[in-house]
TORNU-600604 format. One record per residue (C-alpha): residue in three letters; chain; y, z, x. Coordinates in Angstrom, 3 decimals, decimal comma. Layout:
N
- ALA A Y Z X
...
//
This chain:
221
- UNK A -27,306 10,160 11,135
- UNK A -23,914 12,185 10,173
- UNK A -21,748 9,892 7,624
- UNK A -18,561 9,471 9,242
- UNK A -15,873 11,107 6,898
- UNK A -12,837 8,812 5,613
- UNK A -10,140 10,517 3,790
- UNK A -8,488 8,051 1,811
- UNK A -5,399 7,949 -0,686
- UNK A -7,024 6,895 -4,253
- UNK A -4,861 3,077 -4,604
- UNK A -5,285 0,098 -3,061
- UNK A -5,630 1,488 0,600
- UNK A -9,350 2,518 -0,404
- UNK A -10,350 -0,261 -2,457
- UNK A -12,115 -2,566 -0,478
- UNK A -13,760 0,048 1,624
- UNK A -15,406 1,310 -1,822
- UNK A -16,364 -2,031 -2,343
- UNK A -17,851 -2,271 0,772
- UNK A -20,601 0,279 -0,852
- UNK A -21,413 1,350 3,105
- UNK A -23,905 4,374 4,053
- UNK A -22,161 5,289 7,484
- UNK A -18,816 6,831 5,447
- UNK A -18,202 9,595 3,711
- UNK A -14,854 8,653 1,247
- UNK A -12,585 11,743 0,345
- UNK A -10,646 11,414 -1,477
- UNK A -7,434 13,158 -0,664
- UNK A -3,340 12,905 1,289
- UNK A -3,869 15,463 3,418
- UNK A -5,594 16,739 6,905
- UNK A -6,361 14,190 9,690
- UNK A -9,760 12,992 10,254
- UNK A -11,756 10,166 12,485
- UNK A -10,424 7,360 9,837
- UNK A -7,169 8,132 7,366
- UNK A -6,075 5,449 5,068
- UNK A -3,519 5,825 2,946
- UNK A 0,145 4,222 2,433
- UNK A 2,371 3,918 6,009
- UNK A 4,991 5,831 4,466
- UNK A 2,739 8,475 3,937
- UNK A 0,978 8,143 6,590
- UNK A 4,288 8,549 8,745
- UNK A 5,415 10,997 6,482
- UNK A 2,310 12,959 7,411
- UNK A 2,626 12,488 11,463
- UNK A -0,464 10,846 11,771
- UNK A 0,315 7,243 13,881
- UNK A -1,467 4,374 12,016
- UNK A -2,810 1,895 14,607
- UNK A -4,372 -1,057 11,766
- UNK A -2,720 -2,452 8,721
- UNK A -4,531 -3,260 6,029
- UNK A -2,747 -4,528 3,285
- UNK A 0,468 -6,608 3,198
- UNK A 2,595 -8,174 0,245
- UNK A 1,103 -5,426 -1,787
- UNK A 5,243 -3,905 -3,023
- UNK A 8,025 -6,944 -3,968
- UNK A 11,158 -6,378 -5,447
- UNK A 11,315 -8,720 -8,526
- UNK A 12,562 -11,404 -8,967
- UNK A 14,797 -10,630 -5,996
- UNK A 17,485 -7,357 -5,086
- UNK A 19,422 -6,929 -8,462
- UNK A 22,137 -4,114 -8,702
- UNK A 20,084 -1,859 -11,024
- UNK A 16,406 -1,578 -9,828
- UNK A 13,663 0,060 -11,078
- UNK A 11,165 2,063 -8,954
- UNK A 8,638 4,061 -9,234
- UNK A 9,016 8,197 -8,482
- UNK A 11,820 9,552 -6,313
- UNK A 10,170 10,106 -2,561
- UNK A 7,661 7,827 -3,228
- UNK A 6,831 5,232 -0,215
- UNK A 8,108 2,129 -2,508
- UNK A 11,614 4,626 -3,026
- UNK A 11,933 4,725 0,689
- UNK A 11,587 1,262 1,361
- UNK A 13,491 0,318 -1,350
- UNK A 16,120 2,944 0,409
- UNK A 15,641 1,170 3,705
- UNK A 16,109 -2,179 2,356
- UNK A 19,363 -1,879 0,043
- UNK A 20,745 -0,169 3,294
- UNK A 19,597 -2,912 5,763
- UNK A 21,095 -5,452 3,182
- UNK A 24,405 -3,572 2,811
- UNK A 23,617 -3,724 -0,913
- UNK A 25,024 -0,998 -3,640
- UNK A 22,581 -0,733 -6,272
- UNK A 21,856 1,432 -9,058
- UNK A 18,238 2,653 -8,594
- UNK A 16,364 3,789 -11,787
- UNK A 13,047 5,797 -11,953
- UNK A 10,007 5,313 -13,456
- UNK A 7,155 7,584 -14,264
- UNK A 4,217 4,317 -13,832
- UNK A 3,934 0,891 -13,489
- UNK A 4,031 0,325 -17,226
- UNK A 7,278 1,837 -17,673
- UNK A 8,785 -0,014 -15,040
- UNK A 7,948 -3,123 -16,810
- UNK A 9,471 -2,659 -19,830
- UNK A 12,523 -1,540 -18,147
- UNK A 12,456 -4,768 -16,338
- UNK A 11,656 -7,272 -19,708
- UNK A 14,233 -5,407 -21,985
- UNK A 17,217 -6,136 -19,401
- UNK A 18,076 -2,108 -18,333
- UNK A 17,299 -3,423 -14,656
- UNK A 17,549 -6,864 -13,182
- UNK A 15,304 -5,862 -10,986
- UNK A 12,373 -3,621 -10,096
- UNK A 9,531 -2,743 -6,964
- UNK A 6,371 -3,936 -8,881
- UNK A 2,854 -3,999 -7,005
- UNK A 1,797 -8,275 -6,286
- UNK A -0,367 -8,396 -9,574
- UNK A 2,821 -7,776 -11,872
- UNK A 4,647 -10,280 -10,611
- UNK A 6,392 -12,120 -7,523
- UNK A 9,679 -11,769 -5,649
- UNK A 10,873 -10,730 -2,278
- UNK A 8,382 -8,743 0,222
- UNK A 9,525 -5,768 2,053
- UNK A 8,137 -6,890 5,147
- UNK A 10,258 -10,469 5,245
- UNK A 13,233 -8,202 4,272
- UNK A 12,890 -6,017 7,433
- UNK A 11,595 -8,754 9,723
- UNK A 15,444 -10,362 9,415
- UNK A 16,414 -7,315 10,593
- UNK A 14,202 -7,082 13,847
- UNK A 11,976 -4,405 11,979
- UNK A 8,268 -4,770 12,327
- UNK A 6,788 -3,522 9,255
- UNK A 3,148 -3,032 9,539
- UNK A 2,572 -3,479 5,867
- UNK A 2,635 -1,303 2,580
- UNK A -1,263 0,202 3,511
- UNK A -2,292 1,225 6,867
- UNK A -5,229 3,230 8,546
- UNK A -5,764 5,763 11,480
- UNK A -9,024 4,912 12,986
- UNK A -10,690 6,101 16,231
- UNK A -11,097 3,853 18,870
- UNK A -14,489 3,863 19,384
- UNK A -15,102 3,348 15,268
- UNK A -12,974 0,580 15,383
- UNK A -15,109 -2,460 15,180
- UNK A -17,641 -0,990 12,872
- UNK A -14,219 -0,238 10,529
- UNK A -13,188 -3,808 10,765
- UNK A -17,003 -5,044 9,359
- UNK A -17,008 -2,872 6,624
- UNK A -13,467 -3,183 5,450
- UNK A -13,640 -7,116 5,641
- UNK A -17,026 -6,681 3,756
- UNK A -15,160 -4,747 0,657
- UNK A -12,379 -7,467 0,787
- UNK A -15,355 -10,018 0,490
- UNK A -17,120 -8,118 -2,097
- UNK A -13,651 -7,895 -4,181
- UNK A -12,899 -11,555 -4,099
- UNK A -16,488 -13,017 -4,238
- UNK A -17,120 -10,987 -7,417
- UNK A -13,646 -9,485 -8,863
- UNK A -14,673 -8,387 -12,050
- UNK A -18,019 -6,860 -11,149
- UNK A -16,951 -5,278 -8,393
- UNK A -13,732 -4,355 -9,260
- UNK A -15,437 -2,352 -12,305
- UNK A -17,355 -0,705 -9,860
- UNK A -14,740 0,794 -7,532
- UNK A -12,537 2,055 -10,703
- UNK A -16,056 4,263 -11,250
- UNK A -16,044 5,507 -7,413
- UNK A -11,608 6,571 -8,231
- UNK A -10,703 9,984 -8,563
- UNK A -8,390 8,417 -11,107
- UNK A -8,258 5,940 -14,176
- UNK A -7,291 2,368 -12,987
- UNK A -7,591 -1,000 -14,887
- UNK A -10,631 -3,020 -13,145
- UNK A -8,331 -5,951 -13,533
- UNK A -5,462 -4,490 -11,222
- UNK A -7,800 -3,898 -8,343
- UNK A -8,962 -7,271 -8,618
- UNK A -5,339 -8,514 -8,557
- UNK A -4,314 -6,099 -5,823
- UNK A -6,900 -7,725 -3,821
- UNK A -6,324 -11,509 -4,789
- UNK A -2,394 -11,363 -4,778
- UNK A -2,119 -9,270 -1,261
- UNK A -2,638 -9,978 2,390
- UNK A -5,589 -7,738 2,875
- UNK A -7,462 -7,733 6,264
- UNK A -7,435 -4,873 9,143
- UNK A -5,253 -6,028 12,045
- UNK A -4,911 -4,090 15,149
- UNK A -0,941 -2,921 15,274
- UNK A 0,316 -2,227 18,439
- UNK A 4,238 -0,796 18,008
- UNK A 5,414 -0,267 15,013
- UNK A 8,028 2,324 16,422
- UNK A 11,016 0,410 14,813
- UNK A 9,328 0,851 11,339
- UNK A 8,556 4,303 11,785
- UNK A 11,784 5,351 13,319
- UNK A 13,613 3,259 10,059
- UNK A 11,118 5,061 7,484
- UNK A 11,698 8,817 8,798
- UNK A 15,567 8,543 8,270
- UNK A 15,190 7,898 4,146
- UNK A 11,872 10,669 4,172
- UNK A 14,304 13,278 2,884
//
């Protein structure tokens, strides 16, 4: 039997279905081309023009410990700069926004006081979600990770993606170790483990996200 091909962004999007160590898929790693399954960040994925119809992770980007008035964030045009856009806009908040080259760096920016605030992936640290920011503003964010999948690979999706998620929190540290040998890229075992333990992570169906998507394509520039 042909794998079916998944072409996946290398972070958290493609964790648990590496963990899910399945024969039927064939993982590529890459952020281009459409295929039968895409994973890979909903900004990017909307960025792209491919319409994501599950989510997959939530909680995964927080603003901590809340919206300052200098924040730190990774990369301009990255998906957590957009959102972080979005949000100081929905907010009517004037901020100073500072960039960072990794998570690292946006750390020590945070702990030696040149921001009072910074968009730090859920094992850093806590704060305010993007999705309960938008929600009080009507907006129906689907969650930091999505997916494209065909309909009729839906259900088999959903089994192996829970069945990574399982893997992950059954046996972090094992596991974990052995999806950061499956990345394209180096990653510390211990923040796929947290990514996975600190986040919402489950495929739901979405149905209309069309208020997220239109809000997303007007900061994509």
């Amino acid at each position: 039997m042909e794998k079916i091909k998944v072409i996946a962004a290398p972070g958290p999007v493609s964790y648990p279905i590496i963990a899910a160590k399945s024969d039927v898929f064939d993982i590529v790693f890459d952020k281009e081309g459409k295929g039968d399954i895409v994973l890979d960040s909903s900004v990017s994925l909307i960025r792209r023009g491919i319409n994501f119809n599950v989510s997959l992770i939530r909680g995964l980007s927080i603003i901590s410990p809340g919206i300052g008035r200098r924040i730190a964030v990774w990369r301009r045009g990255s998906a957590n700069d957009v959102l972080l856009r979005a949000v100081l806009d929905l907010e009517n908040i004037k901020a100073d926004v500072l960039y960072a080259e990794d998570q690292r760096e946006i750390m020590e920016l945070l702990k030696s006081g040149k921001v009072d605030s910074a968009v730090v992936a859920s094992p850093f640290g806590s704060g305010v979600k993007f999705e309960d920011i938008m929600i009080k503003h009507g907006i129906a964010m689907p969650g930091s990770c999505t997916a494209y999948v065909r309909d009729d690979l839906m259900d088999l999706f959903f089994s192996e993606y829970k069945r990574g998620v399982d893997n992950l929190r059954s046996d972090p540290e094992e596991v974990s170790k052995y999806v950061a040998s499956k990345l394209p890229n180096s990653v510390d075992p211990k923040f796929i483990a947290g990514t996975i333990i600190r986040s919402d992570v489950s495929p739901v169906r979405v149905s209309d996200s069309s208020s997220f998507i239109e809000t997303v394509k007007k900061y994509l520039n």
